[in-house]
Structures are given as C-alpha cells and as structure tokens.
C-alpha positions, 0 to 999 in steps of 0.5 A: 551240354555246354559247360559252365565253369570255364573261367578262363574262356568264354563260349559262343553259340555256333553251327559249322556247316558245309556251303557248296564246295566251302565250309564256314563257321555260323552264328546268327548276330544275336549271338555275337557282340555288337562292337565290330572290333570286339566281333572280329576279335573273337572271329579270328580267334574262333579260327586260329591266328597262326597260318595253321589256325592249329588253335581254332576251327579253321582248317588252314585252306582258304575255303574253310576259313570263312565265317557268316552271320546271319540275322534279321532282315534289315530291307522290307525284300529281304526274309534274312540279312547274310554277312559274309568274311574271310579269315585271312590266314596268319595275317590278324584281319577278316575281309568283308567286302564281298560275298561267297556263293558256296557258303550263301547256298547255306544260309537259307538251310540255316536261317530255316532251321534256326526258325527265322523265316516266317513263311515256310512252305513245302516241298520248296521254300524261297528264301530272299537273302540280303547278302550285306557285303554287296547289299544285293538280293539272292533268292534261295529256293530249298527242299523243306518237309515238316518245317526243317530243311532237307539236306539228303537228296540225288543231286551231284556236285562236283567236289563234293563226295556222295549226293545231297538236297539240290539247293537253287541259287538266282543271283539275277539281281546281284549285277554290279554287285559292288561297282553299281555295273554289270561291264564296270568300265563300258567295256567288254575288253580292257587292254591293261599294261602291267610292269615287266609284262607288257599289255594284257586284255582282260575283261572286267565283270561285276555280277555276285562278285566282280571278276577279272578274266584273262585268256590262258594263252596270253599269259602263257598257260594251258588252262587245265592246270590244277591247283598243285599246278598253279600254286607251284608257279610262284612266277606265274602267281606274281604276274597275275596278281598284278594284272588283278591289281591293274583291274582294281584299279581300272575298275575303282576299288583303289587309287593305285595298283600297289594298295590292291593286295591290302585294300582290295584283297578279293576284288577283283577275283583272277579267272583264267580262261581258256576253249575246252579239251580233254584233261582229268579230275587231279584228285581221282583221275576222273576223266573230263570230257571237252564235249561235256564243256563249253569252255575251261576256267581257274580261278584265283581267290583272295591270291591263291588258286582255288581247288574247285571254283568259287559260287560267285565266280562261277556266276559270274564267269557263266554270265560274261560267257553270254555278253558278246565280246567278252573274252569268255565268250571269245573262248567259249562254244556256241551251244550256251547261246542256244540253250542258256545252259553254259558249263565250264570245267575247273580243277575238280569237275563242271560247274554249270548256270542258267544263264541268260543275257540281252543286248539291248540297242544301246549296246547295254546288257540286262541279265535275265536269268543266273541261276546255279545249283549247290548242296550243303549241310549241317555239320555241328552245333554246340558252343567255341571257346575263346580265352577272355584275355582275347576279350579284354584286350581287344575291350582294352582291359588288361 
C-alpha cells in the first residue's frame, strides 16, 4: 500500500529488477518528470549520493547502480523506447551516453508486464527495442504465457544462481552504436602511444557499445585475472585507463585524452584479452576449462573491472573475434570461424554469441548475425521515497 501522509518526501512508482548479470531500478517515463535536470535529481537521490548509496537502493557496485526508463516508442520500428544511465557512485552525475546489454534483456519482460507492447503472441514474443543512448535497434524475443512474461525456465547464466526463462538478444543492427562504424578508425589495429608507457596496439570496435581491446600480454598480465585481482592493481588501472583514454580520442568522443575520464566515462569500455587456459571460477573454485573456450576476456567498465562481463561488451568482443585481424581474433581459436558459436571465459564463467561477420571485397565487414542469450527477473514493485527538499532545490526553490 503506498502511503499518503509523507509530507516530508515525495513517492515515485518503480520496479527493481535483475538484467542479466546487473540490476536496475525501473520506471517508465510516465512516471518521472519531464525536466531532465529535475529526472536525474531525483535519480541519484533514488540511489544514494555518497559512494555507499547507504541512503538509497543503490548497492554500492557498479552493476547495481543502473536505472532505465521505459517508454513509448518514439521510431515507427520500434515497440518500445529504452534509456539507459549509470549512476556514478559519490560522484552527483548519471552518465547517459551508452547502453547496458545486461539490464536491456529486462526491458522487454517489463515493457510486457506493464501492457506496453500491442502485439503479444505465445510462446515467443519479439520485442524491438529503441535503446535511445545509441539510437539503435535491439530485438528481444521472450517466453510469454497468458499475456505475462515468463521468468522461470532451464536455462543457465554464468554469475547467476539457479536457472531462469532464456531471453534472446540480437544486437545485429547495433553496429556503429555511437561512432556511425563497426571498425571506428578503418582499422582492425591501431598503434596508440601512451605517456610513460610506449606504444601499445589495440583494436577499436563499435557494435552495441564501443570497445577497445588489448592483448594481456602487452600490457603485462596474464588475462585469468579476477576482479579482486585487477582491482588491487591500481598501477595496472592507471595505464589502462590511459590506453582507453587514447582510443577515445583516436576514435572521436573527445579532443583530448585528458578530458576522457569526465566527458567519456564509458566509451570506450577497456577489454583485455588474451588465448584460452585453464583458470577457476574466483567465487566458488569452479574449474573453467580452456577446451570449453575460444579465447580469455576482462573487462573494464566505467574504470573498474567488472566481476562477470558486460552484455554489450560481450557483443562486441564476440563480434571482433570474427573480423580478421582483430586482435581478438589474433587470440582467439578457430572453431568460431567454422561454427559461428564464439565463447570467451571471464571471471565468473563463459559467455557466448552467435556471431557471424562478412568480408566483403573491399575490405569492409557486414555483421550478419550477433545474438547472445540472458535471464532476468522481476524483483519488487511499489513506490521510493525521495525528500522534497531534493525536489525544491533542484526546481530552484528553497
């Protein structure tokens, strides 16, 4: 029951919900002010302001600080319009500017429940997505039975306890999500010179969300580290958060690399990557075959190593697998090339994608294929409080 007589704060309706390997905080658009000053005011005070969101629902990790809202489709393709933001820990701002594979396999099961898509047919409902931070089009295709999304099911994710509905994800027209290309500079490698470390060779792929990857080796790890791992490294954090900061340059999100951190906090995200070997599950010692792998991935993602892997990262990584010369594809097997089936082992498990990519004679590639499978799950409805002082300052009263 939502209470009435809070004079001190104000209520907005809301639905926590799991994504993948990520959770979110959901309201559809309707709910929500229009002002965006005024939105992402109440947003972050919906999570908690201090790096420990103790105050709010954020769970102080960077895959529980994430908020979508969902609303009517503003494209005649689309069934849905999806906006995507991080909530940045202790730092007063919500980054916009790119999607979430993890929480967009959640939109579809909302949108559904919430009685927003006109069209819904049993046992599979497809869902087209406008994710508005790429302005690009996902499909979704969910289990439905009697009007409602299904979320108990057989399938396994990696990260995730116990079995769940498989929802499909096809991100095959996301490429060029926020450059305009698959290969941002032409190139399937780039030789970047970054201060106080020499020259480094990355390769810069833009498809769901831009990536840049580098090779473990050259940057002298292992690539089976796990989060704790990566995250103690503060030496290592630094260097790679200025080879990232060089490719956002080098690929056009700033004017110079020093501005990356604050005007292009998540594009590029940092993939290291690296041949298959035997390693273990860091959370329960599960061992993770490298016959069972193509190739080894960690990823960065808004400058901290993620503890599974990121949706759109994995999309993207398992795409650059499949464009010759990449330096994914330098590391990875060869069995992707015969099966379209690529799989990569991160911290928690495998990840894997229907991925399929064409040379055509001019050298460019067309992505024909990039489909990955996720869970998720509705967690809680109901109504957060935020104080109305929030709200009158940020409306300039006092």
């Amino acid at each position: 029951m939502r209470l009435q007589d809070l004079r001190e704060q104000e209520s907005f309706r809301c639905t926590y919900m799991r994504g993948g390997t990520s959770k979110a905080v959901f309201f559809k658009k309707s709910d929500l002010p229009l002002d965006e000053a005024l939105r992402d005011e109440i947003i972050m005070a919906v999570f908690g302001t201090d790096v420990r969101q103790i105050d709010g629902l954020g769970g102080a990790d960077i895959t529980t600080s994430k908020v979508a809202i969902i609303g009517p489709p503003t494209r005649e393709d689309a069934d849905v319009d999806y906006n995507f933001g991080q909530v940045q820990m202790g730092q007063h701002k919500i980054v916009w500017t790119s999607n979430c594979g993890n929480i967009s396999s959640a939109v579809a099961p909302f949108a559904i429940d919430e009685g927003m898509i006109r069209n819904i047919t049993e046992p599979i409902t497809e869902v087209r997505i406008h994710n508005v931070n790429t302005h690009k089009i996902l499909l979704a295709r969910v289990h439905v039975k009697d009007g409602r999304a299904q979320y108990c099911g057989d399938f396994v994710l990696d990260g995730v306890p116990g079995t769940a509905a498989k929802i499909e994800l096809d991100y095959k027209l996301t490429f060029g999500a926020t450059t305009g290309k698959l290969l941002p500079t032409g190139n399937v490698v780039d030789e970047l010179e970054v201060e106080g470390f020499g020259k480094v060779k990355t390769s810069m792929v833009d498809i769901a969300n831009p990536v840049c990857f580098v090779t473990a080796e050259s940057v002298d790890l292992r690539g089976d580290e796990s989060k704790p791992e990566l995250a103690a490294m503060k030496d290592k954090l630094e260097l790679l958060e200025k080879i990232r900061a060089q490719a956002a340059m080098k690929m056009g999100y700033v004017d110079r690399a020093e501005d990356a951190l604050e005007k292009a906090t998540t594009r590029p995200m940092l993939s290291i990557v690296s041949p298959a070997r035997d390693y273990a599950d860091y959370a329960t010692g599960r061992p993770i075959l490298a016959k069972d792998l193509d190739f080894l991935a960690r990823v960065l993602w808004n400058q901290e190593p993620v503890d599974t892997y990121t949706g759109t990262g994995t999309i993207c990584t398992c795409v650059a697998a499949q464009i010759e010369g990449t330096l994914v594809n330098q590391v990875c097997g060869p069995e992707p090339k015969k099966t379209g089936l690529v799989r990569f082992g991160h911290g928690r498990g495998i990840n894997s994608v229907e991925a399929t990519v064409t040379k055509a004679p001019d050298g460019s590639f067309t992505v024909d294929k990039a489909v990955f499978n996720r869970t998720a799950r509705r967690i809680m409805d109901g109504y957060v409080y935020v104080k109305k002082e929030v709200i009158n300052e940020a409306m300039g009263e006092k």
